[in-house]
N, C-alpha and C positions, 0 to 999 in steps of 0.2 A: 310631232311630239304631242302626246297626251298631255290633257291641265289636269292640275290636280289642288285641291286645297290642304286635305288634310295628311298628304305624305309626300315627299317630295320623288318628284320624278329624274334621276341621273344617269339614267343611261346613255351613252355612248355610241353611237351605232358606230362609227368611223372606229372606236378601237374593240368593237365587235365586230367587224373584219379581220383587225391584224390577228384575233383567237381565234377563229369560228372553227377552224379546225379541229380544236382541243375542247376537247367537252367539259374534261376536270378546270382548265383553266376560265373557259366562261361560268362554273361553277362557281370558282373563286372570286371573278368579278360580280356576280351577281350577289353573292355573299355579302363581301365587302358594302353594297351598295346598299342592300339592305341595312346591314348594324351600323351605318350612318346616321341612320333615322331615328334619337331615342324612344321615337312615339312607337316605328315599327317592334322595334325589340330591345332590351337594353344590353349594358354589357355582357357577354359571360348567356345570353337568353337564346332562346328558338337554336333550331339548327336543321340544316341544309342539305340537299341530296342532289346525286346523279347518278344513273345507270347507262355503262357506257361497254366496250368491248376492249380488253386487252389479250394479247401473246402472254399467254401461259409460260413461265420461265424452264419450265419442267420440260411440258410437252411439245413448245411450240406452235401452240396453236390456239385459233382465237377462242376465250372466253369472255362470259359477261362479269363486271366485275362492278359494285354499288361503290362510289365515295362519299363518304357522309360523316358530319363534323365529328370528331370523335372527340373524347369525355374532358370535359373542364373548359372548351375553348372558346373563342368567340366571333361570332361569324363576320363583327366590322374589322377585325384585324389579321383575319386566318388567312395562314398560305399552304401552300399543298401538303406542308410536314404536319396541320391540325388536322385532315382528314386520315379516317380509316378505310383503308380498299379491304375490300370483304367478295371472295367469290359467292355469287348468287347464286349458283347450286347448291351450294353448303347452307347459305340461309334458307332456302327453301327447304331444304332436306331435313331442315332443325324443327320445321312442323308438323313431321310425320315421328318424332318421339317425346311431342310436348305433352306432360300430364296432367296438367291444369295449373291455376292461379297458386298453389300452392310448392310449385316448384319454379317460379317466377327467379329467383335469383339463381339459381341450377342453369338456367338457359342464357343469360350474362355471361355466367363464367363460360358458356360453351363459343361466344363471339368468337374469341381469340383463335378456334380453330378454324372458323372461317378466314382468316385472314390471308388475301393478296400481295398486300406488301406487307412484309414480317416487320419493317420500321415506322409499321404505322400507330399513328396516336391510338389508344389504348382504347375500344367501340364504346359508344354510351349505351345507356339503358335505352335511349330511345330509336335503336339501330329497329328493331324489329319495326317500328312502324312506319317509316321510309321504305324495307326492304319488300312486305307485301303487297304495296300497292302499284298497279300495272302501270306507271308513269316514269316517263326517263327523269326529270327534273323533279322536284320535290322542296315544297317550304315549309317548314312548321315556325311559327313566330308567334309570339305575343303581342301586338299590338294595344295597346290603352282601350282604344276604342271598340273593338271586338271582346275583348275580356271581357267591358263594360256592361257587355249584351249577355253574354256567358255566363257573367256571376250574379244575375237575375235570379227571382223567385221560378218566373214564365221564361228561362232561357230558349226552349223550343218552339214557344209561340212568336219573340219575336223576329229568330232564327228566319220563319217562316215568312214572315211580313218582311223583311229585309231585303231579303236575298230570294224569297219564292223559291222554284224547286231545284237550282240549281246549288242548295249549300245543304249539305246535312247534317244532321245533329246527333251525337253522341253524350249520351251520359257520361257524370265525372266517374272517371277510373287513375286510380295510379298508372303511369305509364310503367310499359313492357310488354313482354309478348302478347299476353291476349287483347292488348288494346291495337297490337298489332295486325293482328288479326281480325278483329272487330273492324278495323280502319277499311282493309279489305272486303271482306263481305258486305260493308255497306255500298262499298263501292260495285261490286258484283251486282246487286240487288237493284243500282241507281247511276247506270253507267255513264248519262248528260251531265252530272255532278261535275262543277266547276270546283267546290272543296269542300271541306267538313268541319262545324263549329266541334269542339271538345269544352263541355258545360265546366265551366270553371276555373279553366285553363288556357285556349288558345286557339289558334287556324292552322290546319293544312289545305296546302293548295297546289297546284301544278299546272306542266304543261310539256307539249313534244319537245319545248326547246327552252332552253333557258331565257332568254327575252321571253316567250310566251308563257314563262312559269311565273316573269318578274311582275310582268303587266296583269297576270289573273290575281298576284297576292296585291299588289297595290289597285286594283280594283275591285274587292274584298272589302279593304279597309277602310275605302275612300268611301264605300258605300255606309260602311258602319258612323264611320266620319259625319256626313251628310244626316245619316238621319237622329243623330245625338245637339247636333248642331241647331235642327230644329224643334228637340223638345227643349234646351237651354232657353228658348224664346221663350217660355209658358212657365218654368219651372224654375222654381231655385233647390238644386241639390240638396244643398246644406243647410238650409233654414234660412233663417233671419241672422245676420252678423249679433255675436255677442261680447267681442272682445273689441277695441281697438288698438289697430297696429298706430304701435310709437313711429315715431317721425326714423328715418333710415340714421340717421347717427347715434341715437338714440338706443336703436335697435341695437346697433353693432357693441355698443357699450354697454349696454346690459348683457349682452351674450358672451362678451370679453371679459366681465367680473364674474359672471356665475359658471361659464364653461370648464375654470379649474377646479370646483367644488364639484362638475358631476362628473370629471374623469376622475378625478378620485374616490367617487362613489362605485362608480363602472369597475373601477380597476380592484376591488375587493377581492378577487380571485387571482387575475394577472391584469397590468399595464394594457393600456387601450390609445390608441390616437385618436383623435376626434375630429369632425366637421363641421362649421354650420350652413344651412343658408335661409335668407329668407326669403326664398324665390315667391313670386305673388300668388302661386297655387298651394304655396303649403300654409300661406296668411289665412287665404280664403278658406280653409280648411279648418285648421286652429283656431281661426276666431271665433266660427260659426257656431252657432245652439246644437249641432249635430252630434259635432266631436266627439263631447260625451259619451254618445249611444253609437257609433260606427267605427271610433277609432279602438273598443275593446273586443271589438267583433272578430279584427284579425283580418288579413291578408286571403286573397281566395287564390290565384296564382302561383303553384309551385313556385315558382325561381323567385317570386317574392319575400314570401316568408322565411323562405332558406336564408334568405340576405337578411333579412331583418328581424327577424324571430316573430310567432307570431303575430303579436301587439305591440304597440308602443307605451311609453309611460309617458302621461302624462302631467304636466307641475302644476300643484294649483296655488302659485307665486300670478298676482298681482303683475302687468307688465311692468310698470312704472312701482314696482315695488322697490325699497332701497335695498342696496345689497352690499353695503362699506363692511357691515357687521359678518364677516363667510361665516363665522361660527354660529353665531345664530342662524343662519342662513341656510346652512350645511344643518343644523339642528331640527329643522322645520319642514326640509325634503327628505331628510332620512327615514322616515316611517314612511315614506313612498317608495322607496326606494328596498325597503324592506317589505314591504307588501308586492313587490311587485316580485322580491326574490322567491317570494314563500307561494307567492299565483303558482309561479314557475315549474317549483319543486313541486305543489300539486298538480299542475298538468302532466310533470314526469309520472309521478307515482301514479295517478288516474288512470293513464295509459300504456304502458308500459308492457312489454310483452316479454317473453321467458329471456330470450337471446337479444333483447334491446342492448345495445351501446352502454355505457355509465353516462347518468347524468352532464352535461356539460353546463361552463358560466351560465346562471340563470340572472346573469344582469341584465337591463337591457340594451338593447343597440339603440334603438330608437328614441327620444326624449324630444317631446313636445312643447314648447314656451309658449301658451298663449299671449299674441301680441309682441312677441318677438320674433321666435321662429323653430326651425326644429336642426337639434343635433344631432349625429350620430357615432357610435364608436366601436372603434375595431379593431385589429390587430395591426392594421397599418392603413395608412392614409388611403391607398387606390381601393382596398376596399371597405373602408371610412365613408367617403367618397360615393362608391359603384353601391352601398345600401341606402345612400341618401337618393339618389337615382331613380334607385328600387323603388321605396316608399313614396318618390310623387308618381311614380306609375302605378301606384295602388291607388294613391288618392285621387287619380285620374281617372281609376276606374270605378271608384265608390260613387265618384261624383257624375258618371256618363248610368250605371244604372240604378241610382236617386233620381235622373232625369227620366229615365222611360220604366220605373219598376220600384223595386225594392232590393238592395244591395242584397245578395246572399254569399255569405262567407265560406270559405269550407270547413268542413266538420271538425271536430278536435282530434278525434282517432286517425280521420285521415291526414290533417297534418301532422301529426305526430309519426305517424309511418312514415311521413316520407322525412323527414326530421332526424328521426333515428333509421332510418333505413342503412341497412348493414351495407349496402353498396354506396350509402353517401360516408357511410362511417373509411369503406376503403378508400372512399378519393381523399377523403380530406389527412387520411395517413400516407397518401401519394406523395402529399405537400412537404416539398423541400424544407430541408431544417431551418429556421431563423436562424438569422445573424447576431452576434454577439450585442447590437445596440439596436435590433429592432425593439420598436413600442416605444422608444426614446424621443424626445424632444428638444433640441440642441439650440442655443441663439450664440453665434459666433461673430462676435466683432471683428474689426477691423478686415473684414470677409473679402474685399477688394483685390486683394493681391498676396502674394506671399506669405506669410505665415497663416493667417487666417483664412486663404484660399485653401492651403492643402489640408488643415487640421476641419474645412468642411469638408473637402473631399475623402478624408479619410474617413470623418464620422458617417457619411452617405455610404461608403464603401462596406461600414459595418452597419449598416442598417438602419441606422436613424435618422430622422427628418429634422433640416435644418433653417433655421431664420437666420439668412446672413443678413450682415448690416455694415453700413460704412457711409463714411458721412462726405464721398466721393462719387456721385451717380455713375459716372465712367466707366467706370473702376469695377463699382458692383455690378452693374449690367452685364459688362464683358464676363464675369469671372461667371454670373451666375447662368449665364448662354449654355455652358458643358452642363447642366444636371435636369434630369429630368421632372417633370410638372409636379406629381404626386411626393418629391423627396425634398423639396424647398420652397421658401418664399424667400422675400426680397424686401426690404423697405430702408432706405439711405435716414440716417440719425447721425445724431451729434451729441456724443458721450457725454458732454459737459453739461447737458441741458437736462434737468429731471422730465419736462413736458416730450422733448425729446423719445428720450428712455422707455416714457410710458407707452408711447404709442409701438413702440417694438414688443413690449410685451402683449401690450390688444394685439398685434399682428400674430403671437405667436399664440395665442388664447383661438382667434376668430380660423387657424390655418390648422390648428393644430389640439388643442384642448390644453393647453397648457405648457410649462418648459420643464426641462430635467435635466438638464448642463447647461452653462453658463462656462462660455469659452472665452474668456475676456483679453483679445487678443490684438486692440486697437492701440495704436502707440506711434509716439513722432520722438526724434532723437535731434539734439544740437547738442553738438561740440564744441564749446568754448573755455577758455581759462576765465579767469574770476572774476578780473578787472575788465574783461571782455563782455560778459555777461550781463544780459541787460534786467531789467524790470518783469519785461513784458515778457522775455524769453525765460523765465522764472514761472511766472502764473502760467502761460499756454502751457510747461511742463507739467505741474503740478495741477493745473484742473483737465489736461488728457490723461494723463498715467495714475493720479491720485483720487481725484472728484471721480473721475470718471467709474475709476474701478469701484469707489463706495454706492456709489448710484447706482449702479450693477448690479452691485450685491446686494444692496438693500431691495431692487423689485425684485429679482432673483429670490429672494427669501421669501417675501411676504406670497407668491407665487406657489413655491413650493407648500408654502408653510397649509395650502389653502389646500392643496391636490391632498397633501396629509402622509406623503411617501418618500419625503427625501430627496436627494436629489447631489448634485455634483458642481460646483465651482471650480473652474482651475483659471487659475492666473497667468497669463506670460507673461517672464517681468525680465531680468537677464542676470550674464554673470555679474555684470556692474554694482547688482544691489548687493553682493559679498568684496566685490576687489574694488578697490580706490586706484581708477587708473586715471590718466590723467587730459586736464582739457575737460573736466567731466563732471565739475560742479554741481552745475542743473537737473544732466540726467539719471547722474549715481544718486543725490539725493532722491529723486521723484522717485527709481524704483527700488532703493529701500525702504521709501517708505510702503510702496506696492507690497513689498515681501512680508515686511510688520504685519499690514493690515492684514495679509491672506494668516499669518497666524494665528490672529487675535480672531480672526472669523470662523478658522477653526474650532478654535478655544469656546466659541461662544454658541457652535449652530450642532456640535458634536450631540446634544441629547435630543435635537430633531432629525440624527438622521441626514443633516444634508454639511459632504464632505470638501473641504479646501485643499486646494493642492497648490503644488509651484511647480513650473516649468521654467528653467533657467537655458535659454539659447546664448548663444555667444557669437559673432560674427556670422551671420545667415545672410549674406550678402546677394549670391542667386537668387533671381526672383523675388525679390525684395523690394518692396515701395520708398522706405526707408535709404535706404542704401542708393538710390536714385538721386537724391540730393544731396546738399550741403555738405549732410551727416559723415559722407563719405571723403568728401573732400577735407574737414575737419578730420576723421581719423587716420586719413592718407598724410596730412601734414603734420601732425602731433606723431607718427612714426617717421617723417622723412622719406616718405615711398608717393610712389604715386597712385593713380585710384585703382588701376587696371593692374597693380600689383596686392591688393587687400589681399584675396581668396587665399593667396599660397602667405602671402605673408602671415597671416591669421593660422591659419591650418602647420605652418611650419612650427609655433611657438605651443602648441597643444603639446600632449602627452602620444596621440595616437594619428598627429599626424596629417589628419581629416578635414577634408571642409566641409563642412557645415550645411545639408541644406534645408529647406520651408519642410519638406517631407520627412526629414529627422524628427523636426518638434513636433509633426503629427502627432507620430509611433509613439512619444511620449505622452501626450497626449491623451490617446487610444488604451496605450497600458494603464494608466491612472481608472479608465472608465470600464475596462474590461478583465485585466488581470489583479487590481489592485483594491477592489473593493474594498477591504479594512484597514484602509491608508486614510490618514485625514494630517493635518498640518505641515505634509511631507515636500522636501522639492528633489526635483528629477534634473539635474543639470549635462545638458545636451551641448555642449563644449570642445569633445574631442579633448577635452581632459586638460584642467590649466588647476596646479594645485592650489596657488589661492584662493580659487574660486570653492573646494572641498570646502561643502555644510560643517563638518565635522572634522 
């Protein structure tokens, strides 16, 4: 096995055996192994080739046939359904009626008739330059380190010194056919060539076999690796540090007060999710004297800038500045934030060609905190996320050719083409419709079990990202196992406590950029008659179901109030806070007063915008945390049944019959946030129908 420092080596020989037969499927391993590596390529980056032989379905008989990653996919998580099979006589035949750079998307759209498998992912733009170069395996990737040398002033003089004459160098071109072609002919020209630098952009590399296509791209890199490694010894990239980074809590809490004042600023066009991190290369970055002068320069890396637009904005906030005051706060970055919309629109109009796209959000993704760190925003979290990613691979690479050169960015016209490129304009109208609560931001108590498990699972199922909480570690843990990384977080709290509280909202500030429902759905039930009822079993009601929900609402408010767009409250309280039933002292008081207070919060938040609602459940016994204790046993003996008789006895006495489950009060739930938008002090009582229980 090869050592390697700067890319990791995981190949497999033992389950390159059980493949070797399958050329597509050692493609696929190799694939994979690559977008493991973020240094090698990042998500959604580079993309992958083989040329191998199949039976003709037609003819029966063998042809060559190229797979190669097709449009949107990503080479760490692709399986044979991301490739496109494309017969190779058809692509070649596609070069004897090309008529120059000018009919570039003309010859895109003609991919499709090359295609072998008619179920195949739909070709990238970058099919042509896999398809003429005489290699069966094939990588094109971006690596950090390689760009680094690529987005140089001298990108072909260090080309030269690096790698000597086995790499060669091409000028930056937008990718497509004729770069396909070009890729070719140099190779024609230069037939020892192990692979070829693209000045601005990336590495192609290859080999007869897929192991020797993985080992020539990972010793490419390693080489780029190596000698960036030792100008880091003599150099400082970024200058002399001019910021200092806050202490890591510090950090996180300034980025959790000011993260919902710049999604609200983001979101001026449409709703944004946001990120942060401070990972130690984006400090080294943002602190430095440099910043200033490389961070307006822009991204050189196609798959960069695409992710992150070209520049970031940067704050010129103080790290350890106070931030209690968001209005002032918000009043002081908003001509940043305005200057950066109007850069924007001047780079659109600058550029701008007959049949360009319309303008798109000119907010930005990117936002810089010196001495904090940097966030970013976007239409949902993974790629929130996937452009935070993006942008320390840019600063990765500003910072490798600061060591041996001068960073050189790409031009404005040429990102702008590819920016508005009409073929980037069709992928992104590819993109499946959002869901009715995507760009949403949900904290769901009581998240643990039962009602508050499904009404997350619903709101995830409609699209929004959620902060469960519950003040049961167990509980959350298991419940939050079902949902995937990018659509929740997690942190156990205790309603009753304000320090508590807050730290759910830093959680959904730091995970998230802010909340937008407030699902207040935590709650404990005792059954007792009067004389039974104790002190203590009084206060634990009233500061779970009452404190609890005012603390809620009160960060909930000040939250929303900061984002400056509103936002949704809904309360689960029950039928009890309308019917006097009985044994029920305790808990019919605590949620009528829950019910009150969601009125009067109505009453009072209705001119900003952010809506109150009630959810009234009624015996939700299934799946239920609640219903597991006492509570059950108290309302099994106050009817004279026993506990394994509730469901039907409950469900008997409704109107409709039903029982009742955690999944009911979702839907209720879900309609409030989706079908009911100019509803506010309203309740939805989810009962199976008990007439005392009728609002009205």
């Amino acid at each position: 096995m090869k050592k390697y420092k700067h890319v990791d080596y995981l190949w497999n020989k033992k389950y390159e055996k059980q493949i070797e037969n399958d050329e597509v499927e050692l493609l696929i391993y190799r694939s994979n192994l690559l977008g493991a590596d973020l240094r090698i390529t990042n998500f959604g980056g580079g993309n992958t080739s083989c040329k191998t032989t199949e039976i003709d379905p037609l003819t029966k008989t063998e042809t060559d046939v190229m797979y190669v990653k097709g449009s949107g996919g990503d080479i760490g998580t692709i399986k044979r359904n991301g490739f496109a099979a494309l017969y190779m006589d058809r692509l070649n035949h596609m070069r004897t009626i090309y008529k120059g750079l000018d009919y570039e998307d003309e010859m895109v759209g003609l991919y499709t008739r090359c295609l072998f498998d008619l179920d195949s992912k739909a070709p990238s733009i970058d099919t042509a330059l896999h398809a003429f170069l005489p290699f069966k395996h094939i990588d094109h990737l971006h690596p950090d380190a390689v760009i680094a040398i690529a987005a140089t002033v001298n990108s072909k003089k260090l080309t030269k010194e690096i790698w000597g004459d086995k790499m060669g160098w091409l000028p930056w071109q937008r990718p497509g056919f004729d770069l396909g072609i070009k890729l070719s002919q140099l190779v024609e020209k230069n037939p020892d060539l192990n692979g070829i630098i693209l000045e601005g952009h990336g590495l192609f590399t290859w080999g007869n076999t897929s192991y020797e296509c993985y080992i020539n791209s990972l010793d490419a890199i390693e080489k780029a690796g190596l000698f960036l490694e030792k100008a880091y010894k003599t150099k400082k990239s970024f200058g002399n540090t001019k910021t200092k980074s806050l202490a890591k809590k510090k950090r996180l809490d300034q980025a959790a007060k000011i993260s919902p004042i710049l999604r609200g600023l983001c979101s001026s066009e449409q709703l944004m999710i946001g990120h942060f991190t401070d990972d130690k290369r984006v400090l080294e970055f943002i602190n430095s004297e440099r910043v200033e002068v490389l961070a307006p320069m822009g991204t050189s890396c196609p798959d960069h800038f695409l992710r992150t637009k070209i520049k970031p904005l940067v704050l010129n906030l103080k790290a350890e500045e106070k931030l209690s005051d968001s209005k002032s706060i918000k009043e002081k970055i908003t001509a940043l934030f305005e200057k950066y919309r109007n850069d924007y629109i001047d780079y659109y109009n600058n550029h701008k060609r007959d049949n360009s796209p319309d303008m798109r959000d000119p907010n930005p993704v990117v936002i810089l905190y010196p001495g904090v760190g940097m966030f970013t925003f976007a239409k949902n979290k993974q790629t929130a996320r996937v452009a935070s990613e993006f942008y320390i691979n840019a600063i990765n690479v500003m910072k490798g050719a600061e060591a041996v050169s001068k960073y050189k960015a790409l031009p404005l016209q040429e990102a702008f083409d590819i920016e508005y490129w009409l073929l980037e304009e069709a992928k992104l109208k590819r993109q499946p419709k959002e869901k009715p609560l995507s760009r949403r931001v949900a904290i769901v108590t009581g998240a643990g079990g039962g009602i508050g498990k499904a009404v997350t699972e619903k709101l995830i199922e409609e699209g929004a990202v959620v902060v469960m909480t519950d003040i049961n570690k167990e509980n959350l843990k298991e419940a939050a196992s079902g949902f995937g990384k990018d659509n929740h977080t997690y942190i156990v709290s205790d309603i009753t406590k304000s320090k508590s509280i807050k730290k759910v909202f830093k959680a959904a500030s730091i995970a998230f950029g802010g909340v937008d429902i407030l699902v207040n759905s935590a709650g404990i039930a005792i059954s007792k008659k009067l004389e039974d009822t104790e002190e203590k079993d009084w206060d634990l009601l009233q500061n779970i179901l009452v404190k609890g929900q005012f603390l809620l609402a009160k960060n909930a408010t000040l939250a929303m109030k900061k984002q400056g767009f509103g936002g949704d409250i809904i309360n689960i309280v029950s039928k009890n806070a309308l019917v006097s039933g009985p044994n029920n002292i305790g808990y019919g008081t605590s949620k009528g007063a829950q019910l009150h207070m969601s009125r009067l919060l109505a009453a009072e938040l209705g001119s900003d915008k952010i809506r109150v609602n009630v959810v009234n459940p009624d015996a939700v016994i299934i799946g239920s945390k609640i219903w597991e204790g006492k509570w059950a046993e108290g309302r099994a003996k106050a009817y004279g049944i026993k506990v394994s008789e509730l469901p039907v006895f409950y469900a008997k006495r409704t109107l409709l019959n039903e029982i009742i489950l955690p999944s009911d009060i979702a839907l209720a739930v879900s309609a409030f946030l989706i079908d009911l938008k100019k509803s506010t002090g309203n309740i939805i009582n989810v009962d199976g129908g008990i007439a005392p229980a009728f609002p009205r």
